[in-house]
TORKOL-460908 format. One record per residue: residue number from 0; x, y, z of N, C-alpha, C in turn. Coordinates in Angstrom, 1 decimal. Layout:
{num: NUM&n.px: X&n.py: Y&n.pz: Z&ca.px: X&ca.py: Y&ca.pz: Z&c.px: X&c.py: Y&c.pz: Z}
...
END
This chain:
{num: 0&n.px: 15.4&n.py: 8.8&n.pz: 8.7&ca.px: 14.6&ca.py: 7.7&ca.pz: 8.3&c.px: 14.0&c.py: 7.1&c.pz: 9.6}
{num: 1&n.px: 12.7&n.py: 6.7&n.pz: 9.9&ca.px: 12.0&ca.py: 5.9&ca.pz: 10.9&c.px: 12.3&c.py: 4.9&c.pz: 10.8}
{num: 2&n.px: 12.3&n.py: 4.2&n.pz: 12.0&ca.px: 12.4&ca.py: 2.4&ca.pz: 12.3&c.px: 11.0&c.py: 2.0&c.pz: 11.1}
{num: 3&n.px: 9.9&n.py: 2.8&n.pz: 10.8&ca.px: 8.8&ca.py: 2.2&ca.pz: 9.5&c.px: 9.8&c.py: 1.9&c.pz: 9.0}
{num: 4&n.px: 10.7&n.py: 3.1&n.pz: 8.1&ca.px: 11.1&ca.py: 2.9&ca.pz: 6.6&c.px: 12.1&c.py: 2.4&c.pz: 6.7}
{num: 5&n.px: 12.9&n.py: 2.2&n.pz: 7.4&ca.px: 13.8&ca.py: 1.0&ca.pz: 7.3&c.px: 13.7&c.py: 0.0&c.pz: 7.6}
{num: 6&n.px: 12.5&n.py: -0.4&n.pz: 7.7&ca.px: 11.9&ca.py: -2.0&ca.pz: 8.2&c.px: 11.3&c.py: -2.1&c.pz: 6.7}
{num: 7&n.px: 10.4&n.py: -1.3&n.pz: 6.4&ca.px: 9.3&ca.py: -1.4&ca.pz: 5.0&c.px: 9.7&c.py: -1.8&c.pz: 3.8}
{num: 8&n.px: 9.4&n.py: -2.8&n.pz: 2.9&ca.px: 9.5&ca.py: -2.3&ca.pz: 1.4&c.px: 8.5&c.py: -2.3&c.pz: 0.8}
{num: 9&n.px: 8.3&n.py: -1.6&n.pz: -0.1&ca.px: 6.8&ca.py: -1.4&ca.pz: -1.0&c.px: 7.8&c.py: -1.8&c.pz: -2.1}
{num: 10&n.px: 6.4&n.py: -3.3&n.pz: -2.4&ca.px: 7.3&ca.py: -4.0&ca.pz: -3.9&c.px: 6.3&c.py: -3.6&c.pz: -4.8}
{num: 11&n.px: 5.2&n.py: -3.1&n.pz: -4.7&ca.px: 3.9&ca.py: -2.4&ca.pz: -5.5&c.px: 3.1&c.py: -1.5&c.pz: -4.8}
{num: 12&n.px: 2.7&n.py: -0.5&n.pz: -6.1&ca.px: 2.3&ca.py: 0.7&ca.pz: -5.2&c.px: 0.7&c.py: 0.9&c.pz: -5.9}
{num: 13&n.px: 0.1&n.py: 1.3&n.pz: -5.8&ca.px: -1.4&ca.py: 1.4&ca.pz: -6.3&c.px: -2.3&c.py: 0.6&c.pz: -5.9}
{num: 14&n.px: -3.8&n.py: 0.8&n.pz: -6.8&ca.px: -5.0&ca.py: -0.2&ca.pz: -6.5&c.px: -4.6&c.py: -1.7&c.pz: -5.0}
{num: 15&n.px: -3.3&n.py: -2.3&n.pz: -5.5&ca.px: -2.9&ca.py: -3.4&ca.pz: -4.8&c.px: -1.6&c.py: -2.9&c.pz: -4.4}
{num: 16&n.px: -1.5&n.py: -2.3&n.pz: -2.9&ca.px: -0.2&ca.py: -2.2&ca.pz: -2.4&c.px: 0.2&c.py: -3.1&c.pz: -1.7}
{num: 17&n.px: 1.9&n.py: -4.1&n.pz: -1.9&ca.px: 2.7&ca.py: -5.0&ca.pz: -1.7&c.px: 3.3&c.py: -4.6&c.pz: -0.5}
{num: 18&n.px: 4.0&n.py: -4.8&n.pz: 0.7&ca.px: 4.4&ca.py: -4.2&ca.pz: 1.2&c.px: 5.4&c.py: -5.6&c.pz: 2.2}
{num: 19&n.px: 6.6&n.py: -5.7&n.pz: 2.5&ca.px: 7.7&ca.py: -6.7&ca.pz: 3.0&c.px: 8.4&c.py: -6.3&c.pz: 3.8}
{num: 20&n.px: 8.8&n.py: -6.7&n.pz: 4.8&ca.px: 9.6&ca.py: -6.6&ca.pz: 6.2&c.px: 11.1&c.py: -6.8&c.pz: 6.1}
{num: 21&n.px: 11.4&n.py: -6.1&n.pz: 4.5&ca.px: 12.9&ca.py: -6.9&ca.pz: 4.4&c.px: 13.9&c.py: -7.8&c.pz: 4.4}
{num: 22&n.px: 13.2&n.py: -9.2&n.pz: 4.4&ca.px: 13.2&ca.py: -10.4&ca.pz: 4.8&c.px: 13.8&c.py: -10.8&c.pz: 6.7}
{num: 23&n.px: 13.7&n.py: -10.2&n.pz: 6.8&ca.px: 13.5&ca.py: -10.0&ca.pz: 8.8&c.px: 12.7&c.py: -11.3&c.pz: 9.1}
{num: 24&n.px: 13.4&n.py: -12.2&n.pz: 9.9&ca.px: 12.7&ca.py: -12.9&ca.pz: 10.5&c.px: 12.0&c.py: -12.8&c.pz: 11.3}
{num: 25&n.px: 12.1&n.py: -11.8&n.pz: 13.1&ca.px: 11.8&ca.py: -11.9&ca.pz: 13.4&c.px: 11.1&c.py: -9.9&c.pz: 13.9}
{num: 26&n.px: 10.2&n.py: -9.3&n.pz: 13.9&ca.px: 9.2&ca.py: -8.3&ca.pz: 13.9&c.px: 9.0&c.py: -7.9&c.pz: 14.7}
{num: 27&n.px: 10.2&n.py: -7.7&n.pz: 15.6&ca.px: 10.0&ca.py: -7.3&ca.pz: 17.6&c.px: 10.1&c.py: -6.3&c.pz: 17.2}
{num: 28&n.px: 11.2&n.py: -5.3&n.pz: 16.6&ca.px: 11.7&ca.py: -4.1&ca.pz: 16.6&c.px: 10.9&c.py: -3.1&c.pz: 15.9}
{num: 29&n.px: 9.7&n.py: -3.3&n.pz: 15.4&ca.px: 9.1&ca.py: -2.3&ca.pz: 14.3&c.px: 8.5&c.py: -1.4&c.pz: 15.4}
{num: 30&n.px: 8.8&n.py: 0.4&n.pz: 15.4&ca.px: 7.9&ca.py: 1.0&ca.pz: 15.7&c.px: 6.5&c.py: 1.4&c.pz: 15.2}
{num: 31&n.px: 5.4&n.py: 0.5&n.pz: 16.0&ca.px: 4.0&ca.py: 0.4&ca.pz: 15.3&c.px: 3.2&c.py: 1.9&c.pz: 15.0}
{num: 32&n.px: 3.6&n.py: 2.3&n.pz: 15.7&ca.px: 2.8&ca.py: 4.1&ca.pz: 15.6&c.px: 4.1&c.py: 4.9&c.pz: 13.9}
{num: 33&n.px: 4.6&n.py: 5.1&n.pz: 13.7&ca.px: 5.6&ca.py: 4.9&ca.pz: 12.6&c.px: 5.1&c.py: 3.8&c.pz: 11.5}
{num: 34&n.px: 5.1&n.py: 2.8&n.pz: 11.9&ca.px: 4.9&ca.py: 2.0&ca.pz: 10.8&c.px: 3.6&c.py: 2.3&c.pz: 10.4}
{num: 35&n.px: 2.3&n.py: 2.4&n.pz: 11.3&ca.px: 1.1&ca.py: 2.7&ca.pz: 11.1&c.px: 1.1&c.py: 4.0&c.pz: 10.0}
{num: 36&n.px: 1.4&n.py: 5.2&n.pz: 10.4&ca.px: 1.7&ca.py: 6.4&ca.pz: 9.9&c.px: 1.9&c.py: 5.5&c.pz: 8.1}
{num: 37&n.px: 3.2&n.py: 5.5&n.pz: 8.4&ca.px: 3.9&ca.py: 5.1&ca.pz: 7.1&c.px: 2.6&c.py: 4.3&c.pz: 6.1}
{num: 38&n.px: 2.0&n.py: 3.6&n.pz: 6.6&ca.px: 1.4&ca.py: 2.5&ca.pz: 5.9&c.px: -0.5&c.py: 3.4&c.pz: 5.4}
{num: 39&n.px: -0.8&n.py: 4.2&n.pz: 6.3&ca.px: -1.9&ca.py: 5.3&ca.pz: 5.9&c.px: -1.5&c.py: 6.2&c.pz: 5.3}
{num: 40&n.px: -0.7&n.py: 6.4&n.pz: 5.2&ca.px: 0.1&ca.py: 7.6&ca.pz: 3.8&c.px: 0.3&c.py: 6.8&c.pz: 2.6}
{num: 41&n.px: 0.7&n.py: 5.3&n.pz: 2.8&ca.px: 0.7&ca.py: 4.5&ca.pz: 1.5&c.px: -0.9&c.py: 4.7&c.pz: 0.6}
{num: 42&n.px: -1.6&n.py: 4.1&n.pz: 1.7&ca.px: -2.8&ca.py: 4.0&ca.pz: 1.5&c.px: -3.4&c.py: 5.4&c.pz: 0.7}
{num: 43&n.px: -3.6&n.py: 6.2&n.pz: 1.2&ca.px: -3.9&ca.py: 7.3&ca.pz: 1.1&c.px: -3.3&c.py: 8.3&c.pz: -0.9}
{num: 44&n.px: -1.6&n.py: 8.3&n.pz: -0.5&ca.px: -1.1&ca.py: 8.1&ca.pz: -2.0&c.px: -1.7&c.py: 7.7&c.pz: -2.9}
{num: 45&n.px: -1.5&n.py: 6.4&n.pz: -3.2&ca.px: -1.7&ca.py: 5.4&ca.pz: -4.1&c.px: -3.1&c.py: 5.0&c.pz: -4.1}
{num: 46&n.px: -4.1&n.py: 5.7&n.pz: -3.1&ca.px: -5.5&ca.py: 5.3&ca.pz: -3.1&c.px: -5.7&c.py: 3.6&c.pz: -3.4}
{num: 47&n.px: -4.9&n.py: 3.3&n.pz: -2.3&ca.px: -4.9&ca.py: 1.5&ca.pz: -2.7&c.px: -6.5&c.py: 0.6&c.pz: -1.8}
{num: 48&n.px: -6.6&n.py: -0.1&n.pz: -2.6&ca.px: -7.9&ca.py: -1.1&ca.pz: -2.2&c.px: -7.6&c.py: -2.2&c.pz: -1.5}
{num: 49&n.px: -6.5&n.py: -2.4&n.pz: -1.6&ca.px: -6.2&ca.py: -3.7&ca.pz: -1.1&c.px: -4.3&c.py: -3.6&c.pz: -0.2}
{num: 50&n.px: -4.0&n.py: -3.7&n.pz: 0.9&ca.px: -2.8&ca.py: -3.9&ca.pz: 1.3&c.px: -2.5&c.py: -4.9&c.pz: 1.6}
{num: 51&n.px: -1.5&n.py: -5.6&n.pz: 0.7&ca.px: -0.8&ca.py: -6.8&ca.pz: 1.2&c.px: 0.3&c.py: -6.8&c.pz: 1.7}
{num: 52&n.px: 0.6&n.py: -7.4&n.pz: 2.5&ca.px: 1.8&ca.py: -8.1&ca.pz: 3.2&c.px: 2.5&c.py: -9.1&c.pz: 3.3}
{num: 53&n.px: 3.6&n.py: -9.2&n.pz: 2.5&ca.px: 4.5&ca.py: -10.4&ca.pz: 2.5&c.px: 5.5&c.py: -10.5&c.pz: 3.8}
{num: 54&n.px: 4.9&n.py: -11.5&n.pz: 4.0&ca.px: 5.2&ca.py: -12.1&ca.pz: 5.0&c.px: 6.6&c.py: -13.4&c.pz: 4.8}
{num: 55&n.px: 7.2&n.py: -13.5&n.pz: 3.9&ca.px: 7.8&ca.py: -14.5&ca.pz: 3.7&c.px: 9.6&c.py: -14.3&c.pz: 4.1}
{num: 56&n.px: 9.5&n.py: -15.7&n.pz: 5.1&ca.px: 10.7&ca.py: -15.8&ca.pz: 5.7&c.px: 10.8&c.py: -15.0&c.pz: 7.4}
{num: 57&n.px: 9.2&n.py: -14.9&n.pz: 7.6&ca.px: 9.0&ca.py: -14.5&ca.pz: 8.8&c.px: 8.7&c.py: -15.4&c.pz: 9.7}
{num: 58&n.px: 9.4&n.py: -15.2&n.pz: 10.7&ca.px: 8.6&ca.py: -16.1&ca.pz: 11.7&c.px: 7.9&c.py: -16.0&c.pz: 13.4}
{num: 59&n.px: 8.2&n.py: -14.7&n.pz: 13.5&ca.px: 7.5&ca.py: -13.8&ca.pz: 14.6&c.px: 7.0&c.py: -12.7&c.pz: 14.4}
{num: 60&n.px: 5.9&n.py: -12.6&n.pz: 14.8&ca.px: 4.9&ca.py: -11.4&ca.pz: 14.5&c.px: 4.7&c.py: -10.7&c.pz: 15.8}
{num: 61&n.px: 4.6&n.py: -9.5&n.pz: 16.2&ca.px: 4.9&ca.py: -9.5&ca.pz: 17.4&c.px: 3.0&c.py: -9.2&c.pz: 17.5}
{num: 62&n.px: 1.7&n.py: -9.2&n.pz: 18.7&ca.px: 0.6&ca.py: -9.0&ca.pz: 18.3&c.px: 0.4&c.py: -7.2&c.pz: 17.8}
{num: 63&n.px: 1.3&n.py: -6.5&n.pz: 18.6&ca.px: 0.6&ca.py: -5.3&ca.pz: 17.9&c.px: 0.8&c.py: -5.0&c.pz: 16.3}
{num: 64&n.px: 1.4&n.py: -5.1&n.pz: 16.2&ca.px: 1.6&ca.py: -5.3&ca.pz: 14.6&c.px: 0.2&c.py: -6.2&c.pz: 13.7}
{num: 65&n.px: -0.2&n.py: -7.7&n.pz: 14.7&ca.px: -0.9&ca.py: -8.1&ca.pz: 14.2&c.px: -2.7&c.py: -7.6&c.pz: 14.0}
{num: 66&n.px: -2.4&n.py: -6.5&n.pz: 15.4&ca.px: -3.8&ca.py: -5.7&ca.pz: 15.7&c.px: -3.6&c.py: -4.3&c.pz: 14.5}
{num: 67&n.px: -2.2&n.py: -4.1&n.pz: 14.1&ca.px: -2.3&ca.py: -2.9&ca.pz: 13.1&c.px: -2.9&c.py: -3.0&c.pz: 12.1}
{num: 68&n.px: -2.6&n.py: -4.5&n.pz: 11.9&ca.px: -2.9&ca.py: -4.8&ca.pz: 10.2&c.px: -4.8&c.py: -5.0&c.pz: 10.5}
{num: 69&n.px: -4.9&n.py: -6.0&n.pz: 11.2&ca.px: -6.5&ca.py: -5.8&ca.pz: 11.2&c.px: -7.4&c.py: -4.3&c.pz: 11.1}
{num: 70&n.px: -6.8&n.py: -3.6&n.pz: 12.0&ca.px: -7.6&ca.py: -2.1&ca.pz: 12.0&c.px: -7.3&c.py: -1.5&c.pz: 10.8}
{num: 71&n.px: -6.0&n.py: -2.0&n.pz: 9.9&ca.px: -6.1&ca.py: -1.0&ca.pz: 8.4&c.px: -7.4&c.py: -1.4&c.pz: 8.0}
{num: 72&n.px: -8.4&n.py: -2.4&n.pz: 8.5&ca.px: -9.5&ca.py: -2.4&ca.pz: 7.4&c.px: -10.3&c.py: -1.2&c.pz: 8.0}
{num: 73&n.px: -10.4&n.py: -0.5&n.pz: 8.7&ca.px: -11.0&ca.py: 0.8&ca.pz: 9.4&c.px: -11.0&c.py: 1.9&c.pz: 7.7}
{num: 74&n.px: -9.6&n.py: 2.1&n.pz: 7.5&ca.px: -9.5&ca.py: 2.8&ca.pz: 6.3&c.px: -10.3&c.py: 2.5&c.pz: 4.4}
{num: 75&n.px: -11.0&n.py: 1.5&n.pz: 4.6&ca.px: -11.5&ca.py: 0.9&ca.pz: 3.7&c.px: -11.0&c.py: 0.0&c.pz: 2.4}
{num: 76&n.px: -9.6&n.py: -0.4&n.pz: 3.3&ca.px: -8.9&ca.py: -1.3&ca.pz: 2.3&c.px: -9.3&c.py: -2.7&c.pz: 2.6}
{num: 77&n.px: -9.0&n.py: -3.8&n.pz: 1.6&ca.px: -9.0&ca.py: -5.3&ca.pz: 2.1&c.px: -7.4&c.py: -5.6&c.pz: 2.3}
{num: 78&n.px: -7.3&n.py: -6.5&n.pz: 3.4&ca.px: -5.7&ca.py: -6.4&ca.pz: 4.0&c.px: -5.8&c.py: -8.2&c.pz: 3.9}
{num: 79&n.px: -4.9&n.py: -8.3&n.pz: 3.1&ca.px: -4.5&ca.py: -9.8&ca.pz: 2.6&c.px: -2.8&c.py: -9.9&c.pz: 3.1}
{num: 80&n.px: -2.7&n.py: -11.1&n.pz: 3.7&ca.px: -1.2&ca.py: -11.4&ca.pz: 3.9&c.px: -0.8&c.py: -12.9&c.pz: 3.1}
{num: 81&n.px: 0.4&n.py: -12.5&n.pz: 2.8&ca.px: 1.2&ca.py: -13.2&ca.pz: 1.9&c.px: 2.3&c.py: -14.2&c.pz: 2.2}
{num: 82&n.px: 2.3&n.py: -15.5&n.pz: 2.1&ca.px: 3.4&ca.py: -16.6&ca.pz: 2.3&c.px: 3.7&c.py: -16.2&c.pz: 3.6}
{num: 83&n.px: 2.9&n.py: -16.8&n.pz: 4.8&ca.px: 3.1&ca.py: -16.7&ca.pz: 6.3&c.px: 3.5&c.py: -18.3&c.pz: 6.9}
{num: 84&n.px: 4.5&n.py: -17.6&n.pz: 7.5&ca.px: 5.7&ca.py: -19.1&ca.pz: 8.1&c.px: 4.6&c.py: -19.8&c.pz: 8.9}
{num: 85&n.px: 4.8&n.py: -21.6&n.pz: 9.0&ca.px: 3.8&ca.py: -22.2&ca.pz: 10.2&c.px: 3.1&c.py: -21.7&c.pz: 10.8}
{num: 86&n.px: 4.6&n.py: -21.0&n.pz: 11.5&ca.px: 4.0&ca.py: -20.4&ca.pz: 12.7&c.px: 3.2&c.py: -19.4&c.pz: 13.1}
{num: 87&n.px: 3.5&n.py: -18.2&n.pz: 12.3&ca.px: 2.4&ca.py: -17.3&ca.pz: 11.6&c.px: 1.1&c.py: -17.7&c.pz: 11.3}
{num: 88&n.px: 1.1&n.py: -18.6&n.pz: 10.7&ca.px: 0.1&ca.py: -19.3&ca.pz: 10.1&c.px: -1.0&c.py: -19.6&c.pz: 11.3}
{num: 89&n.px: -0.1&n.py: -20.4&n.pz: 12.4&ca.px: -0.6&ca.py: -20.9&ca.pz: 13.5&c.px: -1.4&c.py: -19.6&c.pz: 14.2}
{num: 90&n.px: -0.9&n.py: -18.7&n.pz: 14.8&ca.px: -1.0&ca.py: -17.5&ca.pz: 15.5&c.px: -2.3&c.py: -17.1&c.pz: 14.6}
{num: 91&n.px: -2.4&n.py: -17.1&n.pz: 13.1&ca.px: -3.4&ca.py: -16.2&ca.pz: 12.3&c.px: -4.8&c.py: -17.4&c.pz: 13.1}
{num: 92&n.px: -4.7&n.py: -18.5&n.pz: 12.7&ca.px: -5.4&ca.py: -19.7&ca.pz: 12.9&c.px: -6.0&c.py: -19.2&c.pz: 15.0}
{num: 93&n.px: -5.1&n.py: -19.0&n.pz: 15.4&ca.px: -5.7&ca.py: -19.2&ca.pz: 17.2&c.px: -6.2&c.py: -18.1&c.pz: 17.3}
{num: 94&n.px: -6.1&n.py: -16.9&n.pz: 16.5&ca.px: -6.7&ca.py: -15.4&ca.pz: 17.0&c.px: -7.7&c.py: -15.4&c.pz: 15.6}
{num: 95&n.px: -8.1&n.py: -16.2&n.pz: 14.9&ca.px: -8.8&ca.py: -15.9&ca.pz: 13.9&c.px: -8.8&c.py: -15.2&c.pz: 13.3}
{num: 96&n.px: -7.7&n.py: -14.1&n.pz: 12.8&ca.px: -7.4&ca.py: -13.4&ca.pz: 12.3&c.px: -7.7&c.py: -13.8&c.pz: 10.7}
{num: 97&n.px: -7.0&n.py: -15.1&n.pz: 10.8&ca.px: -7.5&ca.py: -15.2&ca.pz: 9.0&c.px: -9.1&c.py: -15.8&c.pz: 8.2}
{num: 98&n.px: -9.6&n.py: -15.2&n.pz: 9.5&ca.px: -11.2&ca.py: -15.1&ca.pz: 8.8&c.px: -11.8&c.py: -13.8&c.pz: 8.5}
{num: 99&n.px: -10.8&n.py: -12.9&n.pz: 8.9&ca.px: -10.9&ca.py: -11.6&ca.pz: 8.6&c.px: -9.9&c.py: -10.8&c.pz: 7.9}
{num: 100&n.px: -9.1&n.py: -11.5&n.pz: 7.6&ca.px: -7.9&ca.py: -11.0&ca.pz: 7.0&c.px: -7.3&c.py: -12.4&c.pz: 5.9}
{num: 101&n.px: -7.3&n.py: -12.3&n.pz: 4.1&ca.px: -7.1&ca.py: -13.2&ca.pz: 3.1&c.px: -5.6&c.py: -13.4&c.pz: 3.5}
{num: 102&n.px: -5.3&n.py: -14.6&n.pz: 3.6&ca.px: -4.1&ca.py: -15.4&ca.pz: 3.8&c.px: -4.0&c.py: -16.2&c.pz: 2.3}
{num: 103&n.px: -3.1&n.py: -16.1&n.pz: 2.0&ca.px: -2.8&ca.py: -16.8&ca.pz: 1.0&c.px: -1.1&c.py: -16.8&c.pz: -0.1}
{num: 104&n.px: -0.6&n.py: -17.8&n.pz: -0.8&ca.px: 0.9&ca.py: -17.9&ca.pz: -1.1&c.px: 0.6&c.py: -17.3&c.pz: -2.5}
{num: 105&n.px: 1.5&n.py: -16.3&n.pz: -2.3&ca.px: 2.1&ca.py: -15.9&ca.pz: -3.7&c.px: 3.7&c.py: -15.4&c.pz: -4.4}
{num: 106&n.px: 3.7&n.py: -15.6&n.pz: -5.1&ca.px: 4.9&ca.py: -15.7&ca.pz: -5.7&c.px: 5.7&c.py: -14.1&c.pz: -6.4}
{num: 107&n.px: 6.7&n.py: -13.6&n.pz: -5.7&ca.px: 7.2&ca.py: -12.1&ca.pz: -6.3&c.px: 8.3&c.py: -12.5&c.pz: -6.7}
{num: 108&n.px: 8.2&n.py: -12.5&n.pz: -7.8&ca.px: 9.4&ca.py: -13.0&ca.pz: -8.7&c.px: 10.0&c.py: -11.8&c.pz: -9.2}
{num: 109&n.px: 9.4&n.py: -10.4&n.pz: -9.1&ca.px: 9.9&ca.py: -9.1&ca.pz: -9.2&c.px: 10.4&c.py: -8.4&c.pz: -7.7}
{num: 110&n.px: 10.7&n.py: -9.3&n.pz: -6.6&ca.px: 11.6&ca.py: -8.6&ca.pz: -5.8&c.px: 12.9&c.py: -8.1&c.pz: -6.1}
{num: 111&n.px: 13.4&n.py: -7.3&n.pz: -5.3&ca.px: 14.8&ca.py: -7.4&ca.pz: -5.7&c.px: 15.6&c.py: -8.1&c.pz: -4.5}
END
């Protein structure tokens, strides 16, 4: 198993793929070339239009991670993130990230 798939969860798969950091606070340890992989094979599968990321209970992002998720729009998906801590929040706000990428809270009451 790769440092992706043991970091990853996919809580939905298709048109709108969900995807969660295991509730990990903190996002140093992901290998990005792996996780990238992992996440273009999601794509690709499930022919999804949209990747989202729950973000919830996170509070460090490390930036390559944050440059991964921007370039998934290269693949022709829209890349929305989900319930991002302050501070996240802040970081989305100083790199402008969230004018290019939909920020917004939602509720997965089907986690496990």
């Amino acid at each position: 198993m790769t440092d992706a798939q043991a970091t990853l969860e996919v809580y939905e798969a298709g048109k709108t793929t969900v995807v969660g950091f295991g509730g990990r606070q903190l996002l140093d340890q992901i290998n990005i070339v792996a996780c990238r992989a992992e996440l273009v094979e999601l794509v690709k599968q499930h022919e999804s239009e949209i990747m989202g990321f729950d973000l919830e209970g996170v509070k460090l992002v490390p930036s390559g991670l944050l440059g991964l998720l921007a370039s998934l729009r290269d693949l022709g998906v829209s890349v929305e993130i989900y319930n991002p801590s302050e501070d996240v929040s802040e970081i989305l706000d100083i790199t402008k990230l969230n004018q290019v990428i939909t920020v917004k809270e939602v509720d997965f009451d089907y986690k496990k």
